[in-house]
N, CA, C and O atoms as a DFTB+ gen file, in Angstrom:
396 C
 N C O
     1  1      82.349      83.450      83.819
     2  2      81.992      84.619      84.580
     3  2      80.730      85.208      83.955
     4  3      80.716      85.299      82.728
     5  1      79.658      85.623      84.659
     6  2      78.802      86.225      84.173
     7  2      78.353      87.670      84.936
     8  3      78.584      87.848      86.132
     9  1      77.691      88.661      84.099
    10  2      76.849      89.792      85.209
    11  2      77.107      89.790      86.333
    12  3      77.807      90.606      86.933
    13  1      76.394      88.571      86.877
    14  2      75.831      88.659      88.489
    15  2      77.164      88.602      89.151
    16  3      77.329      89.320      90.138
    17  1      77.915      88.015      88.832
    18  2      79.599      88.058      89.526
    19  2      80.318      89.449      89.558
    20  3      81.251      89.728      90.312
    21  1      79.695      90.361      88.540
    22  2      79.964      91.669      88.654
    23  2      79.294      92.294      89.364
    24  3      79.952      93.194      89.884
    25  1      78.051      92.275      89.734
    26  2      76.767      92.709      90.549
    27  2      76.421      94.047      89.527
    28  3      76.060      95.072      90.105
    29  1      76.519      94.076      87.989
    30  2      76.476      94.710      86.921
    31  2      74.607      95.454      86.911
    32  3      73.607      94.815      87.237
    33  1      74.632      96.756      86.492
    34  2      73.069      97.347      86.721
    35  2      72.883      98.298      86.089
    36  3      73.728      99.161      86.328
    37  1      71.740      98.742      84.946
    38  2      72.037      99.412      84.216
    39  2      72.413     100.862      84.803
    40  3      72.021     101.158      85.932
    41  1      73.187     101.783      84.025
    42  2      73.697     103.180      84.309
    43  2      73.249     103.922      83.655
    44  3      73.035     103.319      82.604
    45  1      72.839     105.211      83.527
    46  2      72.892     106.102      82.484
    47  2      73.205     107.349      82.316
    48  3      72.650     108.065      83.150
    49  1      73.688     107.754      81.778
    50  2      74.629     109.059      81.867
    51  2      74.924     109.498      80.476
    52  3      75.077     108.891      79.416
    53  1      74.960     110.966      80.885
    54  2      74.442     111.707      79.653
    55  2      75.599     112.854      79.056
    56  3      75.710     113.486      78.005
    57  1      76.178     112.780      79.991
    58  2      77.749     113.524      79.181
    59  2      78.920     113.092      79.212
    60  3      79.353     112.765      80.316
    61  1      79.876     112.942      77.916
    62  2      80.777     112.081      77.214
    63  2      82.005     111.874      78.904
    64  3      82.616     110.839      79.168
    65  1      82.030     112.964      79.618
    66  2      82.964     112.542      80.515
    67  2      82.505     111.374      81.599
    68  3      83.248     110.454      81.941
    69  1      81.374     111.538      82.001
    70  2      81.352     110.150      82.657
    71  2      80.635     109.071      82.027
    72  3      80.316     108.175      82.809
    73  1      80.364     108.945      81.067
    74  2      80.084     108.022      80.103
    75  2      81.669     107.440      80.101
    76  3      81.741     106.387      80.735
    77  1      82.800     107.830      79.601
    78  2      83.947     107.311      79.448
    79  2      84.271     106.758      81.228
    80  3      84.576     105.593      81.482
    81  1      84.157     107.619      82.082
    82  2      84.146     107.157      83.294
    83  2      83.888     106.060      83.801
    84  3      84.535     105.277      84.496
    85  1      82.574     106.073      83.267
    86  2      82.033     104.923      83.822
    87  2      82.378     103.443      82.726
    88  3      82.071     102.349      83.200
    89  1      82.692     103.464      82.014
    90  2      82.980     102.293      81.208
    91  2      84.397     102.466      81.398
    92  3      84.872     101.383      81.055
    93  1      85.205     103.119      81.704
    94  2      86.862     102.837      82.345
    95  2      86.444     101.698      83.873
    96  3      86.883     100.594      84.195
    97  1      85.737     102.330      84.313
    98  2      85.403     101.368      86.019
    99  2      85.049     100.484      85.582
   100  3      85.637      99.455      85.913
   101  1      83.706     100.354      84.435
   102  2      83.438      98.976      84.317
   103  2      84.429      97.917      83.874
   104  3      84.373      96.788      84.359
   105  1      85.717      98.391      82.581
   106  2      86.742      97.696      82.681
   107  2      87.594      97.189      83.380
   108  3      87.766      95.982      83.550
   109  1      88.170      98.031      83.822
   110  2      88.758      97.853      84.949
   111  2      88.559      96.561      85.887
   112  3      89.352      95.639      86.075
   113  1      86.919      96.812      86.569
   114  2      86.459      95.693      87.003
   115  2      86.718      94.156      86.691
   116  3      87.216      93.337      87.464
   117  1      86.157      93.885      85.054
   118  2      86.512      92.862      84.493
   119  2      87.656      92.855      84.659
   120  3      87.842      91.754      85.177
   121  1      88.796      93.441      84.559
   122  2      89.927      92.923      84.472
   123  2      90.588      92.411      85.891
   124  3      91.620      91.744      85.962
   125  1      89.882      92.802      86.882
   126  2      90.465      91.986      87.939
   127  2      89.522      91.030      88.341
   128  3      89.782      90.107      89.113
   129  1      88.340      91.256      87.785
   130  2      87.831      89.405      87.554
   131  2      88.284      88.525      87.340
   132  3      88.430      87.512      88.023
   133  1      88.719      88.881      85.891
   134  2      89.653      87.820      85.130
   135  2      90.750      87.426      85.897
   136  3      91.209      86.286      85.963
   137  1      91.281      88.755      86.664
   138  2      92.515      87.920      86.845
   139  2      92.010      87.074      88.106
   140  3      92.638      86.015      88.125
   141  1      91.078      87.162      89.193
   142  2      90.501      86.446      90.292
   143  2      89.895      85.181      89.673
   144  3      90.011      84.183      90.385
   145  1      89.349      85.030      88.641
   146  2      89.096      83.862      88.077
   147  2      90.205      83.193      87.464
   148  3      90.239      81.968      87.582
   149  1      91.313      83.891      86.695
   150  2      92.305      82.895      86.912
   151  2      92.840      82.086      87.837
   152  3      93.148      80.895      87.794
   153  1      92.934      83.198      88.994
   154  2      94.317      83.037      90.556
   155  2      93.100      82.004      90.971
   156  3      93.399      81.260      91.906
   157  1      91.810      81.843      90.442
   158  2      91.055      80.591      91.841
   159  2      91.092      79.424      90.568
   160  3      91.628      78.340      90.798
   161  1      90.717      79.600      89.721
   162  2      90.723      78.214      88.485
   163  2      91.521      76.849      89.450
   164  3      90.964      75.848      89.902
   165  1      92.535      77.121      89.520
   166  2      93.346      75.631      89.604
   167  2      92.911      74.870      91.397
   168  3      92.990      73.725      91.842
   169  1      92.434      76.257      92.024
   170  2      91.707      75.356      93.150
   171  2      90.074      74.749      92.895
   172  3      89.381      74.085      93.666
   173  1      89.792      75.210      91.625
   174  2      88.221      75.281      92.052
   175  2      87.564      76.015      92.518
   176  3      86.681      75.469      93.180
   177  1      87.513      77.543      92.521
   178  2      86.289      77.787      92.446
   179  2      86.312      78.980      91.782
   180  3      87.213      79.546      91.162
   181  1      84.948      79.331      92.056
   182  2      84.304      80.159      90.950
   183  2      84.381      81.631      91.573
   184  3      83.921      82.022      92.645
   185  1      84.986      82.232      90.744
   186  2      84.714      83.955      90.892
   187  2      83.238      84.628      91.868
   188  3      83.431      85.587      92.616
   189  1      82.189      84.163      91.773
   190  2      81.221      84.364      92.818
   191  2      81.080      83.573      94.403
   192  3      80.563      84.039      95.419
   193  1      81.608      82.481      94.243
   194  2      81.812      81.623      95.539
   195  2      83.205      82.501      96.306
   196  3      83.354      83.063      97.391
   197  1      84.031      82.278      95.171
   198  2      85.823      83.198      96.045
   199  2      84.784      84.515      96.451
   200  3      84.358      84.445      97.604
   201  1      84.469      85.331      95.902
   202  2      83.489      86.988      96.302
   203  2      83.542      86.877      98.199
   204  3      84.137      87.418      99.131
   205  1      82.110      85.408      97.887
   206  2      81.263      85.028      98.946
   207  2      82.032      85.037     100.037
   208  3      81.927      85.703     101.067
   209  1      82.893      84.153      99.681
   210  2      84.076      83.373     100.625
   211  2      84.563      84.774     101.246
   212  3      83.999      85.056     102.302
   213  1      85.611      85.800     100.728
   214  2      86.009      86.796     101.342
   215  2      84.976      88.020     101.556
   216  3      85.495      89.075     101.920
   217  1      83.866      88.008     101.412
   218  2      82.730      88.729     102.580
   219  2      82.569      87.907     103.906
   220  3      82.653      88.496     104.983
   221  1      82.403      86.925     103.864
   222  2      82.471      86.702     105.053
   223  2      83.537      86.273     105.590
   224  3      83.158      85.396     106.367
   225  1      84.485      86.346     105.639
   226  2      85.628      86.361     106.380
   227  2      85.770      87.449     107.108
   228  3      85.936      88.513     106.511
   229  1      85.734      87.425     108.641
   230  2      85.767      88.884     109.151
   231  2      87.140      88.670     110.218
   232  3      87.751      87.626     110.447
   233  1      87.371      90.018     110.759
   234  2      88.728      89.893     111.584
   235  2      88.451      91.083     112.532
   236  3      87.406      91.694     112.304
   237  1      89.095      91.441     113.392
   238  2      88.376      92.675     114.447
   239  2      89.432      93.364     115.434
   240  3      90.355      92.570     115.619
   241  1      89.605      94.452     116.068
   242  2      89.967      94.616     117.033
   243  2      89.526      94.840     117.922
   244  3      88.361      95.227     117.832
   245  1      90.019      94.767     119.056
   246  2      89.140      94.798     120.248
   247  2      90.573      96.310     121.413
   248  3      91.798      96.394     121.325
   249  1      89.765      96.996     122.135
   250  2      90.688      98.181     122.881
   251  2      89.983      97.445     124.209
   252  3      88.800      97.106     124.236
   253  1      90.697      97.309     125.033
   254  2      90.673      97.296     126.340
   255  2      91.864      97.805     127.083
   256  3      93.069      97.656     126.884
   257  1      91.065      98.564     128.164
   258  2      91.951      99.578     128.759
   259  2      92.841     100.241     128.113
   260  3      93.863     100.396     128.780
   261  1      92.871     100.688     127.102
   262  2      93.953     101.145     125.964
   263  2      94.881     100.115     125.527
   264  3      95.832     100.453     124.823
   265  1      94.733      99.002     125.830
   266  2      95.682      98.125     124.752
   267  2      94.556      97.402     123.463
   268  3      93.479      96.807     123.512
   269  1      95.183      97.694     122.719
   270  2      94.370      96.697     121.189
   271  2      94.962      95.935     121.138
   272  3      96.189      95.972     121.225
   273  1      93.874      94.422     120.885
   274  2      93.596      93.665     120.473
   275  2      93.305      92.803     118.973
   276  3      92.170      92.505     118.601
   277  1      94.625      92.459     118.169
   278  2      93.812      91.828     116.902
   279  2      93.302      90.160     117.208
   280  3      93.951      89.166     117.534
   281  1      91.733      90.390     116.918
   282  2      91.423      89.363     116.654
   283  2      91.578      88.581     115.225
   284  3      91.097      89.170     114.257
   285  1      92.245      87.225     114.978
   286  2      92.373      87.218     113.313
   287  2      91.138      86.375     113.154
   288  3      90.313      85.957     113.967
   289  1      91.292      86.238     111.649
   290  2      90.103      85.517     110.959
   291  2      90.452      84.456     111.345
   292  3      91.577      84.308     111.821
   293  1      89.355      83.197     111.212
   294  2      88.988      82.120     111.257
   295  2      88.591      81.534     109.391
   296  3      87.591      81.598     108.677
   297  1      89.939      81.013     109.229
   298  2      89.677      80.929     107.618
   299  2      89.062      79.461     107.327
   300  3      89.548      78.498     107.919
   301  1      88.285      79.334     106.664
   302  2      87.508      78.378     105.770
   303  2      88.319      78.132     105.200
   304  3      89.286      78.893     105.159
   305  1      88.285      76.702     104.351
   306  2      89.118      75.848     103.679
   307  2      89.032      76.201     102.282
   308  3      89.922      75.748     101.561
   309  1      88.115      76.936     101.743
   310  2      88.167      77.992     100.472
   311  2      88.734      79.043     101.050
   312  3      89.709      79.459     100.424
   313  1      88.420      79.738     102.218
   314  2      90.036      80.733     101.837
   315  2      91.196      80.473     102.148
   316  3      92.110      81.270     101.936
   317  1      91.356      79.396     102.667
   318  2      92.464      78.754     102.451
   319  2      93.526      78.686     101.202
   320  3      94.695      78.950     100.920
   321  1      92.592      78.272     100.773
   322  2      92.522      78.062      98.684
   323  2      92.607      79.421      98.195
   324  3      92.964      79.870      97.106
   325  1      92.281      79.854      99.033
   326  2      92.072      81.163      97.878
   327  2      93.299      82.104      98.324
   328  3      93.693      82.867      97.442
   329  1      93.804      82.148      99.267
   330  2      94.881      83.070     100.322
   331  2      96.794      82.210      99.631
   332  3      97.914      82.713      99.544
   333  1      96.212      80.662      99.271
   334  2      97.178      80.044      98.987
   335  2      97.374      80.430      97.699
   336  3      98.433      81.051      97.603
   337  1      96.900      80.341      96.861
   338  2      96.717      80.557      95.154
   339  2      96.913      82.020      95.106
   340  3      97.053      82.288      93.913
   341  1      96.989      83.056      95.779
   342  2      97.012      84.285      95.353
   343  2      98.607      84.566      96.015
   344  3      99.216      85.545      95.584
   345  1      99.309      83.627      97.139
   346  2     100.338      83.628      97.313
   347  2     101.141      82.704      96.655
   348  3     102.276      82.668      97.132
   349  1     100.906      81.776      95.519
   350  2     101.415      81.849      94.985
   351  2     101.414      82.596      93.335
   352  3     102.256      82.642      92.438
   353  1     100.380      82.986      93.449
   354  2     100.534      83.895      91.817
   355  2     101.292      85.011      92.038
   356  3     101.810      85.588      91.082
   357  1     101.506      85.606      93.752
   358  2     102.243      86.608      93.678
   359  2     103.827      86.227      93.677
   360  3     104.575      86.999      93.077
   361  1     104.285      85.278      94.204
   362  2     105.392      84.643      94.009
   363  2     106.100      84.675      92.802
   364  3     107.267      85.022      92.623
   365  1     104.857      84.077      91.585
   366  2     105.432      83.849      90.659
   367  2     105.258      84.808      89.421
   368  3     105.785      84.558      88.337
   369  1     104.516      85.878      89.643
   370  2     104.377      86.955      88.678
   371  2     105.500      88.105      88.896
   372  3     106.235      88.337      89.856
   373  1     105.322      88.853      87.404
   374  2     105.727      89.701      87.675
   375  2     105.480      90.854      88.629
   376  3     104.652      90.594      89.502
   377  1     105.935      91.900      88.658
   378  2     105.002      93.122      89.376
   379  2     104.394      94.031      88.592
   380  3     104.897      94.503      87.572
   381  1     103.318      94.300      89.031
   382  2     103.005      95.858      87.920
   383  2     103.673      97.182      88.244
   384  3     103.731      97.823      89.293
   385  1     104.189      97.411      86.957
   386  2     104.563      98.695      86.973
   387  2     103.619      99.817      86.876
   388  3     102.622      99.808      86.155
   389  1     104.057     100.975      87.790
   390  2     102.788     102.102      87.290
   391  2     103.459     103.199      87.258
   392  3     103.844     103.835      88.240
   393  1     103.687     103.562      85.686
   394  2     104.319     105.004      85.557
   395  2     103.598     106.370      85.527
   396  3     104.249     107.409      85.420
């Protein structure tokens, strides 16, 4: 994983509360990198390609005459991979607790 997978830019800030702020977000971040670079590892791919992959994946509704319409996505064979691997990491993980 590098920077650019974070889309990382310098910040600067000048009093201790969002100084801590902002380096809580930046953690944070990494840490669900990591875990997105784990959950794609065993298919292959890379934390910036998976990104890519789910920006463009789009889905829509459509209202006519007052009834809606879901249109679904049209998934690529990386999100395939990627929709599969995250159903099963949720399968097999624990849950987070948040007290």
């Amino acid at each position: 994983m590098s920077k650019s997978d974070l889309r990382v830019r310098p910040a600067f800030h000048r009093q201790d509360e969002r100084i801590r702020a902002h380096f809580l977000l930046c953690m944070a971040a990494l840490c669900v990198m990591r875990v997105f670079e784990t959950l794609l590892r065993p298919v292959d791919i890379t934390p910036g390609d998976g990104i890519h992959t789910l920006e463009h994946t789009k889905s829509g509704l459509v209202d006519l005459r007052g009834t809606t319409y879901a249109i679904p996505p049209e998934y690529s064979s990386e999100m395939t991979a990627i929709s599969d691997a995250l159903a099963t990491w949720l399968a097999t993980s624990s849950p987070l607790l948040v007290t």
